[in-house]
C-alpha positions in Angstrom: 33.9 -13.1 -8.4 35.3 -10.5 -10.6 33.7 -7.0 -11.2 31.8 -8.5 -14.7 30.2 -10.9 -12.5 28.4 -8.0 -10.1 27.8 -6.0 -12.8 26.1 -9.0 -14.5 24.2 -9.9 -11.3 22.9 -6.1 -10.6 21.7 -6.3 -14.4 19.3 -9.3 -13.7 18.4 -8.2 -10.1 17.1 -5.0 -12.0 15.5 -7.1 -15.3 13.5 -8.8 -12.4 12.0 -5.7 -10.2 11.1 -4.4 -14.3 9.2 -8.3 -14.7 7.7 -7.3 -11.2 6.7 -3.8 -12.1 5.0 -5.3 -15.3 2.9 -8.1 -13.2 2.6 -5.2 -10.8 0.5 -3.8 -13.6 -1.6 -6.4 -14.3 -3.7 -5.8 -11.2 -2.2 -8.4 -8.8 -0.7 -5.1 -6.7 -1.9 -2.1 -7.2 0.5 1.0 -5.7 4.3 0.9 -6.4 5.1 -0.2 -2.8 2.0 -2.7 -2.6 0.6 -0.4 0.0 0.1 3.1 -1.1 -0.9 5.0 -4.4 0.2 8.6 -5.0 -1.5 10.9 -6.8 -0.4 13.6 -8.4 0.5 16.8 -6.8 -2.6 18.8 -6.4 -3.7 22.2 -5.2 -6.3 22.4 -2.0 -8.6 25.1 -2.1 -10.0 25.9 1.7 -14.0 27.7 1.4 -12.3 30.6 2.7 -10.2 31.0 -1.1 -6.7 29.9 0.6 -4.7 27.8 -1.9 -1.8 25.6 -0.5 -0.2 22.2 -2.2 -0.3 18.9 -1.1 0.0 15.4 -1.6 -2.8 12.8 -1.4 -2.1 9.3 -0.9 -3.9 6.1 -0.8 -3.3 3.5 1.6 -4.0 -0.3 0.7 -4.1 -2.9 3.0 -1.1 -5.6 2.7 -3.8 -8.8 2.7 -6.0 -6.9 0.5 -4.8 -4.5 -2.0 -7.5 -4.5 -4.2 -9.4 -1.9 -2.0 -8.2 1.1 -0.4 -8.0 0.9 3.5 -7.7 5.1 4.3 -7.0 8.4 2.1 -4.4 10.7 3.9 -3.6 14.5 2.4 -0.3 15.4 3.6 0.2 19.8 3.5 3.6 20.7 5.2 3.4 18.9 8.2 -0.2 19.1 8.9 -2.5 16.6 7.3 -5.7 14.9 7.1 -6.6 10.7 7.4 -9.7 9.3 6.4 -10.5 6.0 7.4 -12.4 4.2 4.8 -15.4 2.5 5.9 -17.1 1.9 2.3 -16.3 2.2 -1.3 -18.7 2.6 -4.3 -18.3 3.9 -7.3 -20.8 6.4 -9.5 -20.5 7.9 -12.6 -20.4 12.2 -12.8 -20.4 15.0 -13.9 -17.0 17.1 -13.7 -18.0 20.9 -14.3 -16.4 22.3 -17.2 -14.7 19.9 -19.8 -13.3 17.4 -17.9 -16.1 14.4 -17.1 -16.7 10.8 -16.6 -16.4 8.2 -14.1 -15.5 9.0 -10.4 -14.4 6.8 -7.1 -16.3 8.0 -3.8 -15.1 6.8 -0.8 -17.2 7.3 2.3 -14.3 7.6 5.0 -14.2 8.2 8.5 -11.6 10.8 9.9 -9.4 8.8 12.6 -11.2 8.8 15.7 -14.1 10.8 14.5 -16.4 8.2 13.9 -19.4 11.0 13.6 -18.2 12.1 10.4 -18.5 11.4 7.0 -16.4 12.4 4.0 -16.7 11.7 0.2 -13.5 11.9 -1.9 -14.1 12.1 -5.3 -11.6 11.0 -8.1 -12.6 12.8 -11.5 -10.9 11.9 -14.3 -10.5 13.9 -17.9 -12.6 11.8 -20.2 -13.5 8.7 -18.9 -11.1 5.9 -17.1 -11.0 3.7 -20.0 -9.0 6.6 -22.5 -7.9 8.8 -19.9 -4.4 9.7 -19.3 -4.7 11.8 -16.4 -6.4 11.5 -12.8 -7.4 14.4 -10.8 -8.9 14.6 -7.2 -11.8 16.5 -7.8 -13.5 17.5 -4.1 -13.6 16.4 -0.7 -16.7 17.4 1.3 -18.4 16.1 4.5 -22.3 16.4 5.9 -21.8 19.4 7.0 -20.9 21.2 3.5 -17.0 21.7 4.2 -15.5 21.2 0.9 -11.4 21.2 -0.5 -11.6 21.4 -4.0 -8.3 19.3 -5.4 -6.8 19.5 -8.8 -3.4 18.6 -10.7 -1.1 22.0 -10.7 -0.6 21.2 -14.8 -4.0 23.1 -15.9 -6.0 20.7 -14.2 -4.5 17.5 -15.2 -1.2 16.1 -14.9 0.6 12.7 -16.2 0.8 10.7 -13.2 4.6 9.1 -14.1 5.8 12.9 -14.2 5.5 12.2 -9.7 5.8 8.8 -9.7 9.0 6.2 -9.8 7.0 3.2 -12.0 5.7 4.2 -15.6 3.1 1.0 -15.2 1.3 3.4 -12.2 -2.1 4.4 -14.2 -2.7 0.8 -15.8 -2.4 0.3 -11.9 -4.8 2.5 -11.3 -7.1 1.5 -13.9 -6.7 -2.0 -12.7 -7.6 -0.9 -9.3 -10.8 0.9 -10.5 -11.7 -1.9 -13.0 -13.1 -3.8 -9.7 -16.0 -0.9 -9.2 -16.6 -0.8 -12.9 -18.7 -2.7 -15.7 -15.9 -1.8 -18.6 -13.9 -3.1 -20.5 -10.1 -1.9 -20.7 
């Protein structure tokens, strides 16, 4: 086999993980490994005013990819899990200008069954035009909030931190399932 040959067979080993990327996109699998989603990198904001970056990442089950199995924030190399127990999906209000639609997940931290925590994703707009997801709080019962937000004034292009340029029609096909709209 001479060298045109491998550079021939690399080109269609690379036309097919593009085809994949593209079904990828239509909903079938929803983060760029078929088990997690990133999001962009955002900024958390402890009650006490401290601001320190990190990265929050959903994990989807390999049987079920549809619907997000556990939220972890990774900081340095501290971090927080969240087991998801339930998923619904409410629209809000987003204070400021950015508004519309929002994900809540009621998770359990890992091994602490007693608590609950909402994470909601805000988006600018609403998910059918926007361009650009942002985290906009975690809280529990017990009032302790992180406020999250894109490092870009609020908002940030998702491919800018991710590998596959299909990732938001991804997403949108993931939220699509707790919506009534049409994209």
């Amino acid at each position: 086999m001479s060298y045109k040959h491998i550079i021939i067979l690399f080109i269609g080993i690379w036309i097919c993980s593009d085809v994949n990327a593209q079904y990828n996109a239509k909903g079938y699998q929803i983060a760029t490994n078929n088990q997690y989603y990133d999001l962009p990198i955002t900024a958390e904001v402890n009650p006490d005013g401290n601001i320190k970056t990190v990265q929050t990442r959903l994990l989807f089950a390999q049987k079920d990819i549809h619907k997000p199995i556990a939220v972890f924030q990774e900081a340095g190399v501290s971090g927080i899990f969240l087991i998801v127990r339930e998923v619904y999906a409410e629209p809000v209000y987003v204070k400021g200008k950015i508004s519309g639609e929002s994900l809540i997940l009621l998770c359990n931290p890992a091994g602490k069954v007693e608590e609950e925590w909402m994470i909601i994703f805000g988006f600018r707009d609403t998910i059918k035009d926007s361009k650009y997801p942002m985290v906009v709080k975690i809280e529990n019962e017990a009032g302790y909030y992180m406020s999250i937000f894109s490092q870009d004034n609020g908002v940030c292009p998702v491919n800018k931190f991710n590998r596959s340029e299909h990732t938001m029609n991804q997403l949108k096909d993931f939220y699509r399932g707790f919506y009534e709209v049409e994209f």
